[in-house]
Each structure stands twice: as structure tokens, then as C-alpha cells.
C-alpha positions in Angstrom: 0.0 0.0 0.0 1.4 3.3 -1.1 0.5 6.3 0.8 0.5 10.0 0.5 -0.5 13.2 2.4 -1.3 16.4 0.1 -1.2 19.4 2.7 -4.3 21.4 0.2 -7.2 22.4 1.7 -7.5 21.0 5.0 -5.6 18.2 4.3 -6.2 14.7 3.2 -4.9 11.4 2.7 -4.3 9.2 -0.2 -4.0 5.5 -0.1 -3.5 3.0 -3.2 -3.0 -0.3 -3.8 -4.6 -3.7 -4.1 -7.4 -3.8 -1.6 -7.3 -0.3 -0.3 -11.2 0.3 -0.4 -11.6 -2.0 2.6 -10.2 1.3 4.4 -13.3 3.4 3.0 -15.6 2.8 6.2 -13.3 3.6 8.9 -12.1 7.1 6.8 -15.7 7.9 6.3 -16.4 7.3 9.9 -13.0 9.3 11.0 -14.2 12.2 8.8 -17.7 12.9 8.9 -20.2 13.2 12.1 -23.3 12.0 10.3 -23.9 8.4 9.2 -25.1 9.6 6.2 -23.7 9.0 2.1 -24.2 9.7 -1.3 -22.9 7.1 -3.5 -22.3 8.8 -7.0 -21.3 6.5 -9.6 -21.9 6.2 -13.4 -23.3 3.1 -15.8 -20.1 2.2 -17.2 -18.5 1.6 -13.3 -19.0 -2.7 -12.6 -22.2 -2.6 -10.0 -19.8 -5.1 -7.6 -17.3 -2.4 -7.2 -20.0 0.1 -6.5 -21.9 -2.5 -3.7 -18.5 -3.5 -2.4 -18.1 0.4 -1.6 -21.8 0.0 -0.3 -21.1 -2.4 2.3 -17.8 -0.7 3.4 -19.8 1.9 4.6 -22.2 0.1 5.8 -19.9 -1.7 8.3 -18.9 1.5 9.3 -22.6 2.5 10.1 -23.6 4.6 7.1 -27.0 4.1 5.2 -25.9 5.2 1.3 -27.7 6.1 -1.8 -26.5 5.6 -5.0 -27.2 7.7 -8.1 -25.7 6.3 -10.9 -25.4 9.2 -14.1 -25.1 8.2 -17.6 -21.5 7.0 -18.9 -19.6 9.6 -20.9 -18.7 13.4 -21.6 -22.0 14.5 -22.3 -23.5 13.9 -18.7 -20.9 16.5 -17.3 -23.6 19.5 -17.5 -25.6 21.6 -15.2 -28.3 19.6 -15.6 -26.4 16.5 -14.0 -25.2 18.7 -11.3 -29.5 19.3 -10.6 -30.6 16.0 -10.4 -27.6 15.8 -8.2 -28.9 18.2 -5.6 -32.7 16.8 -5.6 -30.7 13.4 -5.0 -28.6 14.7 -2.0 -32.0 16.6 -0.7 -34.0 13.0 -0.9 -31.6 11.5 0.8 -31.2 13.5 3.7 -27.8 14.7 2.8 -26.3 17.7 5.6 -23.2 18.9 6.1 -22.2 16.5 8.7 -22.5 13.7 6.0 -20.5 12.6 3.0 -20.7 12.3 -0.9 -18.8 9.3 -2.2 -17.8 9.3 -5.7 -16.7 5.6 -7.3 -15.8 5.8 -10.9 -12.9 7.8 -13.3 -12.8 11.2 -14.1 -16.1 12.8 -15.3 -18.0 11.3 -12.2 -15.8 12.7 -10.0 -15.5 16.0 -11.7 -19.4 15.9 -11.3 -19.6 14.9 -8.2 -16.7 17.2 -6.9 -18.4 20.4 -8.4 -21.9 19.0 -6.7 -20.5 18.1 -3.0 -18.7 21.5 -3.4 -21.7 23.8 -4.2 -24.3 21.7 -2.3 -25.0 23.6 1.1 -22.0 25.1 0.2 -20.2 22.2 0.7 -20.2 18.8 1.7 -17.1 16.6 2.1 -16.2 14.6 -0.7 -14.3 10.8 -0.9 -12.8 10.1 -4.3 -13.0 5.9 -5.1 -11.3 6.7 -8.4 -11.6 3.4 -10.8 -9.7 4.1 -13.9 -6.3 5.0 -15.0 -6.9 8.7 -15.6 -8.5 9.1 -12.3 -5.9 7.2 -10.1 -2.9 8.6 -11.7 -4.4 12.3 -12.3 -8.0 13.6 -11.7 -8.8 12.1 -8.1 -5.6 15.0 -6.7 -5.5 18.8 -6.6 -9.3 19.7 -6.0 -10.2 20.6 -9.7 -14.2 19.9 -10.0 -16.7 21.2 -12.5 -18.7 20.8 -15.8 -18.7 21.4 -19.4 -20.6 24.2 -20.9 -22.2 25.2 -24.7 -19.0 22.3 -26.1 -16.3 23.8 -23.8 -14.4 21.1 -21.4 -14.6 22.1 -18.1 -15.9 25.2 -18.4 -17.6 25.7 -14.8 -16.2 24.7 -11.8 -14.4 25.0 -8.9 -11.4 24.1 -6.6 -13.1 22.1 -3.6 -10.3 19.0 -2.2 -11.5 15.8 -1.8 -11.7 14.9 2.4 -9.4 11.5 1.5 -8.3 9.5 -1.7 -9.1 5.4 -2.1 -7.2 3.9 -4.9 -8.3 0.6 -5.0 -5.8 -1.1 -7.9 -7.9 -4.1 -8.1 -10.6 -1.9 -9.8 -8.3 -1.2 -12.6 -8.7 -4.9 -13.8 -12.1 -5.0 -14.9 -11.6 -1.6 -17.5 -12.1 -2.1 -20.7 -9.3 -1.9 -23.2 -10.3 1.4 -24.3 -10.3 2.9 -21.1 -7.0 1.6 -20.1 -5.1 2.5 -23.1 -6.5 6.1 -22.8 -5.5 6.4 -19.1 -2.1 5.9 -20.2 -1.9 9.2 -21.8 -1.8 10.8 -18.5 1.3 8.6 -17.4 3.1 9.4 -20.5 2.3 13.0 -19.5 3.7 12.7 -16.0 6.9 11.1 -17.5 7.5 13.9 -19.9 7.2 16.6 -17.7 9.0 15.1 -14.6 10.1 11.4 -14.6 11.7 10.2 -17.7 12.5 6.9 -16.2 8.4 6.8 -16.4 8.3 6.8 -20.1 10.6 3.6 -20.1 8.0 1.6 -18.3 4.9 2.4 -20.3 3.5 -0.6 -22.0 -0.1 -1.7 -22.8 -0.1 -3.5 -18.9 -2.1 -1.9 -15.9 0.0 0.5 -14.1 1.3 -0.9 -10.8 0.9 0.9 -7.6 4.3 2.1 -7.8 3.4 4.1 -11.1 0.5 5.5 -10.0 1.5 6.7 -6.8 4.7 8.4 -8.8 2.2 10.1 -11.0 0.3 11.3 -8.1 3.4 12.1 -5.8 4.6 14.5 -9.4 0.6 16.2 -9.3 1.2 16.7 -5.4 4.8 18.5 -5.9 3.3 20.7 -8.7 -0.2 21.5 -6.5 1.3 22.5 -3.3 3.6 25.1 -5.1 0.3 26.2 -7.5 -2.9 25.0 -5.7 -4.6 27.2 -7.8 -3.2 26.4 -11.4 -1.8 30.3 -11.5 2.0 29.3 -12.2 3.7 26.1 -11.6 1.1 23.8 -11.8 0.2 24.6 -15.3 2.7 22.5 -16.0 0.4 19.6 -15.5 -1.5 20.8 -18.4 1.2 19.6 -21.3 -1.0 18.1 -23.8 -4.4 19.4 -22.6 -4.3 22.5 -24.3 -4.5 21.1 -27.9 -5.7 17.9 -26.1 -9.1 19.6 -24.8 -9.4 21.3 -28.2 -9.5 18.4 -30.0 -12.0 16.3 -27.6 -14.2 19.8 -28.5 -14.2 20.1 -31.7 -14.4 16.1 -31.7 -17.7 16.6 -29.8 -16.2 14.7 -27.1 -15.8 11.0 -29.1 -12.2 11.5 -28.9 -11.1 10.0 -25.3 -9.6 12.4 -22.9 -6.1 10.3 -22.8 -6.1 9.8 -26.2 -6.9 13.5 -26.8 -3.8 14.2 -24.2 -1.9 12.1 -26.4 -2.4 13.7 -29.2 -2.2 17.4 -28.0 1.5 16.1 -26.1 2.6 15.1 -30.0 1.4 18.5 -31.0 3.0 20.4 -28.4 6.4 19.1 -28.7 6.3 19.5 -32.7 5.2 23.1 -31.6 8.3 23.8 -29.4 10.4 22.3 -32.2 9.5 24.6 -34.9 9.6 27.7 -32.0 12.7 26.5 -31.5 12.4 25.6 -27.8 12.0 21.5 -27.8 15.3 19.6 -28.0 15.8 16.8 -30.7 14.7 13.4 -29.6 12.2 14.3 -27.4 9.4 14.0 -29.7 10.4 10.3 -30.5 10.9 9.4 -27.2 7.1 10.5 -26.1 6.1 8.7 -29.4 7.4 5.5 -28.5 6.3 5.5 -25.2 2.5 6.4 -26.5 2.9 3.5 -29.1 4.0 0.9 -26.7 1.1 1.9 -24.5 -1.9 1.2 -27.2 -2.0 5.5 -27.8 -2.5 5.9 -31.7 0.3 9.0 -32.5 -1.6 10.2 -36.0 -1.8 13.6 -34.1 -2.3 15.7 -37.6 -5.4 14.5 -38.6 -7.1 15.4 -35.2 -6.2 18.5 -35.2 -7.5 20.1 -38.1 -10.9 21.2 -36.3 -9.7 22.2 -33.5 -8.0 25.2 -34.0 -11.3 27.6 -33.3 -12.0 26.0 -29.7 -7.9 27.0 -28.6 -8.9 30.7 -27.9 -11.7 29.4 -25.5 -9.5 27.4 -23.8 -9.0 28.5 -19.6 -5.9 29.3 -20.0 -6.5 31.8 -22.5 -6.8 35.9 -21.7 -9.1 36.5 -25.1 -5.6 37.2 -26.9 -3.1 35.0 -26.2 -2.9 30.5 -24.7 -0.5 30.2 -22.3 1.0 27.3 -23.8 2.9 24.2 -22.5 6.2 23.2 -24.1 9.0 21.0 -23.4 12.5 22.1 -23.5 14.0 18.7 -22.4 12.5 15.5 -21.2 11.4 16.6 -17.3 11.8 20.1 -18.1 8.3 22.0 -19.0 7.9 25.5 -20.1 4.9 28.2 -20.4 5.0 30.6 -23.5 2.3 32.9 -24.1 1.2 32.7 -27.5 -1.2 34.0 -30.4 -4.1 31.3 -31.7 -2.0 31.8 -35.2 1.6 31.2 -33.4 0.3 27.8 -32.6 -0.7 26.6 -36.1 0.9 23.3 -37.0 
């Protein structure tokens, strides 16, 4: 069992390995006063990793609810968030309780923005399930919802109350999923751990890699917790990444997207003159060995008009994310037009 402490917020633990949601009672129990939870899941999550969660808390004393939202992009809107209140309202749900989410990275971006804005705030467990989610999304407090075909938005920085990676949960993902959540990996090893890169393959991530991903998100967040400097770093890839998932109307899976916008970025820095030779081989290796397809060209091409919309742009310029080196990121400002490929 791996564990971390990221000092955001109030505070909170992370645990991961195989076996580690047998610990969600007893942190449930340690955190709230009520006896109270809000099981958010989605369709696509296995119903026995959702009842096992169940009768975790349960054996801890808590009566929970699940609300299980549609699979996929699309459900990350407003009107999710709704029936999300009128289901935390049936229930009972108060301050004192908890909202539990179990499933990858749109449920918990849902259910993140929900516990956050619901009474002004309830406390939130993350029981991430998938790749993306244990090595990225469950750390650093980013929650919120898609809006009129923009990714993410509306939202806000709420932190969950504790983090329960259970690594057995990884086994039952569908290919898809897991080859996706390995764009996130690749990401972590360009921008911080090149050894990373050298153990990418189409396998499940051990606990060892995903706590290194997590420990690299932790660094960057308690330097930036507010994604004003440092921890923009985090978003190499996402830039042209979420602009492609856009403009793809959100078919394009988010690690795959990442995948692609890290190809683009780096062929970016080259002809700007800032990426070093080699690097762009070495992150497309690494994304071929892991299942990622590399044909970044041909995604791009409608994406272009969503970059200016993107949250890290001030109406005129994208603060962009480069690589100079393997494990050495860096921001330029740049025009829509300087970033044509």
C-alpha cells in the first residue's frame, strides 16, 4: 500500500493499492459526524465495485444512496449537477455527512463540483476506478462541468476529504479505457520522470506508477494549488488535447486526446525552437508501446477555433505548454495563429 499526504485544503490522505477500499468505512467514519452517504457512480463503473463500496460503509454505520449518471462526456452539464442536488435533498444529505464518488474522471468532476456547491459544501471521498482518475484527476481539488461544447468550463477548486485507490478496480476496464489512461502517465513522464516513459507498455499501471504520477501532481499542487504558475505545468497536452475532444464533440477519449495534444506540443516547441531533438520520439514511442495511436495531424484540423476558448486563454493569447527537455516543462504565451501546426 502506497501512501501520500497532500497538505491542500485542509488536508487529506491518499491510499493506493490492491485492496485499499476495505479502508473506506473507517475514513468515512473518521471524517464525517453523520452516518449519512451519497454514493455517485456512473453506468459504465462494474455494480460489484459500487456494492462492495456500499457495504464498506455500511460496516462502518452509514445508510448510502447511489445515483448512478449516464457514462460519458455528455453527462458532465448543469443539468447533471441538478438532479444531483434533488438526489442529495432525498436523501437526507447535511453537512455533517458525505458524498462518495466511485468511478474515473467525469463522475468525479461531477460529483466534486456538486458536494462543493451543495450547502455550500459537503465533504467529498474520491474511489477513483480508472487510470486517468488514479494517476491524475482524483488529486489537486479541480471539480466542474462542461458548458455550450467547452471542457470544463464551470467549476471550482473544492479538495477531496481523503483518496481510495483501489488497484484491483483497474482490472475489470475495458481496453479502451485503459489504453486512454495511459496518456496521462506518458504525460507525467515527460514533464517530470523520464524513467516513467521507459515503463509504459499496454499492462495496468502498478501501484508504484501511480503513486509516482500522483506524488509528481502533489509537488506541482502544493507550489500552485490554484493552477496560476507552476502547476500549469500539468497541463502539457491538454491545451490542444481539450481542443481536439471539442471540436471532436467529445468521441475522442480524454487520454487519447492528451496524447495527441503532447505530440502537438512538442512539434510546436520544435518549430519555435524551444523543444530539443529526440524528445518527440521518445514521447512517441512510449504512446505507441502503450496502445495510444500517434496520428496527431489529422485530429487537429478542427480544432483550431476552440484554442482561444481554452481557460488558459486571456481572449488574446494560450499560455502554452512546451517542453524544452524531457522533465523540463515551459509556459510561453502565445497568439491562436503562433500555434498553427
Amino acid at each position: 500500500m502506497e501512501k501520500l499526504f497532500f497538505s491542500l485544503g485542509p488536508g487529506y490522505e491518499v491510499s493506493i493499492g490492491n485492496g485499499a477500499s476495505a479502508l473506506l468505512g473507517s475514513a468515512a467514519a473518521a471524517l464525517t459526524e453523520g452516518r449519512l452517504a451519497a454514493i455517485v457512480t456512473d453506468a459504465g463503473v462494474p455494480r460489484e465495485h459500487v456494492e462492495l463500496c456500499r457495504a464498506r460503509l455500511a460496516d462502518a454505520g452509514f445508510a448510502a444512496g447511489v445515483f448512478a449518471i449516464k457514462a460519458g462526456e455528455a453527462s458532465k452539464s448543469l443539468d447533471t449537477v441538478e438532479d444531483l442536488y434533488s438526489f442529495f435533498s432525498g436523501l437526507g444529505i447535511t453537512r455533517s455527512d458525505a458524498v462518495v464518488y466511485v468511478g474515473g474522471g467525469v463522475v468525479g468532476d461531477i460529483a466534486g463540483f456538486a458536494a462543493a456547491t451543495y450547502l455550500r459544501g459537503v465533504k467529498l471521498i474520491a474511489v477513483p476506478t480508472t487510470v486517468i482518475s488514479q494517476t491524475d484527476s482524483a488529486y489537486g481539488g479541480k471539480t466542474g462541468v462542461d458548458h455550450l461544447g467547452i471542457k470544463n468550463a464551470i467549476g471550482c477548486f473544492r479538495h477531496p476529504a481523503a483518496v481510495i485507490a483501489d488497484t484491483a478496480f483497474l482490472e475489470t476496464l475495458p481496453e479502451n479505457e485503459r489504453v486512454s489512461g495511459m496518456g496521462e502517465v506518458v504525460k507525467y513522464g515527460a514533464i517530470a520522470a523520464p524513467q516513467i516513459l521507459d515503463s509504459v507498455s499496454r499492462a495496468l499501471p502498478d501501484e508504484r506508477i501511480i503513486a509516482a504520477c500522483a506524488a509528481i501532481k502533489l509537488r506541482f499542487c502544493e507550489k500552485d494549488e490554484f493552477d496560476l504558475n507552476e502547476r500549469r505545468a500539468l497541463n502539457f497536452g491538454h491545451t490542444f488535447g481539450h481542443a481536439i475532444e471539442s471540436a471532436s464533440g467529445f468521441t475522442v477519449p480524454h487520454g487519447q486526446a492528451v496524447a495527441y495534444g503532447m505530440l502537438a506540443a512538442i512539434r510546436l516547441g520544435e518549430r519555435l525552437g524551444v523543444t530539443e531533438t529526440g524528445v518527440y520520439s521518445a514521447v512517441e514511442n512510449a504512446c505507441g508501446r502503450a496502445g495510444l495511436d500517434t496520428r496527431w495531424e489529422r485530429a487537429l484540423g478542427e480544432a483550431y477555433p476552440y484554442l482561444i476558448k481554452d481557460k488558459k486563454s486571456d481572449g488574446r493569447t494560450i499560455d502554452a505548454v512546451l517542453l524544452k527537455r524531457l522533465g523540463e516543462p515551459v509556459r510561453m504565451k502565445l497568439k491562436p495563429e503562433e500555434m498553427k501546426l
